[in-house]
C-alpha positions as CSV (number, residue, x, y, z in Angstrom):
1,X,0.9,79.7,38.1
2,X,0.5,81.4,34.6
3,X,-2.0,82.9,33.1
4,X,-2.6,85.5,30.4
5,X,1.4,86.6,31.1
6,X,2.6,89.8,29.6
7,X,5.4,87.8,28.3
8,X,5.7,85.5,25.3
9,X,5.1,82.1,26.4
10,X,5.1,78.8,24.4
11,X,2.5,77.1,26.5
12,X,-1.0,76.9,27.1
13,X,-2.3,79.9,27.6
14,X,-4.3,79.3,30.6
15,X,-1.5,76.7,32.0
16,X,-2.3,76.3,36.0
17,X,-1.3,73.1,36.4
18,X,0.3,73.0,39.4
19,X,3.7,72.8,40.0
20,X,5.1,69.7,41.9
21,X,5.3,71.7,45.0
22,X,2.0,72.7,44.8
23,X,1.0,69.6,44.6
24,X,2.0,68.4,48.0
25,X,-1.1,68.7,51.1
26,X,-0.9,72.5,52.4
27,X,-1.8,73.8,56.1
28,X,-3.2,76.7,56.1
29,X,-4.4,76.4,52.9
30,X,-2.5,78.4,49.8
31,X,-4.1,81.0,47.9
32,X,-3.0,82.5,44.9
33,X,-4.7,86.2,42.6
34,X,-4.9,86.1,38.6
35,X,-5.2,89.8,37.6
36,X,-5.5,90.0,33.5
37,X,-7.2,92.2,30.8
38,X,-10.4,91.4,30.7
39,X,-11.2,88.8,27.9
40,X,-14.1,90.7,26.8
41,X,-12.4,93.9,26.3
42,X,-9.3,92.6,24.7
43,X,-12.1,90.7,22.2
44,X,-14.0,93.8,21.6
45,X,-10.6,96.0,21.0
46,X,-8.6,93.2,19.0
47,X,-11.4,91.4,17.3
48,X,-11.4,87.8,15.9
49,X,-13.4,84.9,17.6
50,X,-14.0,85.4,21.6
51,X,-13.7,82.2,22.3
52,X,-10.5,81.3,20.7
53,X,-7.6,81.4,22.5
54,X,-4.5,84.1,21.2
55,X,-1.3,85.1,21.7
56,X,-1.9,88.6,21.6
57,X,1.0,91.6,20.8
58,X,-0.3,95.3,22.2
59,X,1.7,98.2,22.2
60,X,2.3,100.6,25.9
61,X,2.8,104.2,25.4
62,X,5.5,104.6,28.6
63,X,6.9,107.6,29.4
64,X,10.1,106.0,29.1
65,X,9.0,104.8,25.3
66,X,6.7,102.3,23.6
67,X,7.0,98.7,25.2
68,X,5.3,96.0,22.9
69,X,3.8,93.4,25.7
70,X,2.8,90.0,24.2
71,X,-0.4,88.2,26.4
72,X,-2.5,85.4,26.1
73,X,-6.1,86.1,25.3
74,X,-9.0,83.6,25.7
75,X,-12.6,83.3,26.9
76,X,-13.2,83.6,30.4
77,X,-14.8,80.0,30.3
78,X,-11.3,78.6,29.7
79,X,-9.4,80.5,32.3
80,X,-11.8,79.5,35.0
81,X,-12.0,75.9,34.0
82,X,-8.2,76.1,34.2
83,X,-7.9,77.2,37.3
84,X,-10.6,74.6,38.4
85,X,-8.9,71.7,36.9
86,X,-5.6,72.7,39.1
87,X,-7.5,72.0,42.5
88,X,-8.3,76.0,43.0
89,X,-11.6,76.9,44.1
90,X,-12.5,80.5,42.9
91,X,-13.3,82.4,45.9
92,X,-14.2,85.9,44.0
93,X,-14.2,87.0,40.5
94,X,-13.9,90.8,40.8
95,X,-14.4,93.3,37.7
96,X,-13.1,96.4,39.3
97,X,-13.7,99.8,38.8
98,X,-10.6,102.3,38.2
99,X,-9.8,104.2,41.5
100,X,-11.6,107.6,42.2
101,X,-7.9,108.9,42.1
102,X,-7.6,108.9,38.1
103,X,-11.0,110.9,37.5
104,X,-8.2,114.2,37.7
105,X,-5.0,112.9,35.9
106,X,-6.5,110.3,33.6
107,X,-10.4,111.5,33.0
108,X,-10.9,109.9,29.9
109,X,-9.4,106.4,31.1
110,X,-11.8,106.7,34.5
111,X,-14.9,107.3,32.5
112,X,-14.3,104.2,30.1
113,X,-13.8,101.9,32.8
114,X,-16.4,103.3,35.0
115,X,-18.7,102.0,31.5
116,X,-16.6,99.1,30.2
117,X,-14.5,96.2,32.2
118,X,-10.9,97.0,31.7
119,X,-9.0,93.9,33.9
120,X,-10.3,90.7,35.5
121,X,-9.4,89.3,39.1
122,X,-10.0,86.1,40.1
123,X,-8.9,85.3,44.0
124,X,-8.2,81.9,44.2
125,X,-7.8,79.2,47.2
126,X,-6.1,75.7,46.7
127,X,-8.4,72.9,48.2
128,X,-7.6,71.1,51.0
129,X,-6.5,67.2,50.4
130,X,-8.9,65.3,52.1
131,X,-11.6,67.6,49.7
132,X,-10.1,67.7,46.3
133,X,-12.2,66.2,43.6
134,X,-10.4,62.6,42.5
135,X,-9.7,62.3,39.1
């Protein structure tokens, strides 16, 4: 499963079809976590239209040396309808908070995303055969 990769990709951004193997009946029933910057944040810092979807380029400051890190962005909307439309069931959406842990070594980076959504999680759960919408 894809979405929003921090590599360059040529397909869709929100791509979740499954893959054949995935498509086969599952017992217990698979589950799968999408962690990406949150589309409104990325909108806000990057500008353009929020609902179009964008292969982004941003720039990591590492102590190793800059890393330029190429994502997808697009509304949230479109990522959930794509992972939907793949026979998940979205069992959470989760907007975290940063861990109490950075208020000392990064204090300016725990009080921005104690105001302001930083990364999105959905937590996902493949639907069982017998219960998946037909198309």
């Amino acid at each position: 499963m894809r979405a929003s990769a921090p590599w360059p990709s040529t397909t869709s951004p929100t791509d979740l079809r499954p893959s054949p193997s995935s498509t086969a009946c599952f017992e217990p029933v698979p589950r799968s976590v999408v962690s990406t910057g949150h589309p409104t944040t990325d909108w806000l810092r990057m500008g353009g239209s929020y609902f179009d979807s964008v292969l982004q380029t941003d720039t990591w400051h590492l102590p190793t040396g800059d890393v330029q890190v190429h994502f997808w962005r697009e509304p949230l909307s479109r990522l959930c309808a794509a992972a939907t439309s793949a026979g998940f069931v979205i069992d959470q959406l989760i907007e975290p908070r940063p861990a109490e842990s950075m208020r000392e070594l990064f204090p300016t980076d725990y009080d921005t995303l104690n105001r302001e959504p930083g990364f999105l999680i959905l937590s996902l759960r493949k639907l069982p055969c017998a219960t998946r919408p037909r198309k």
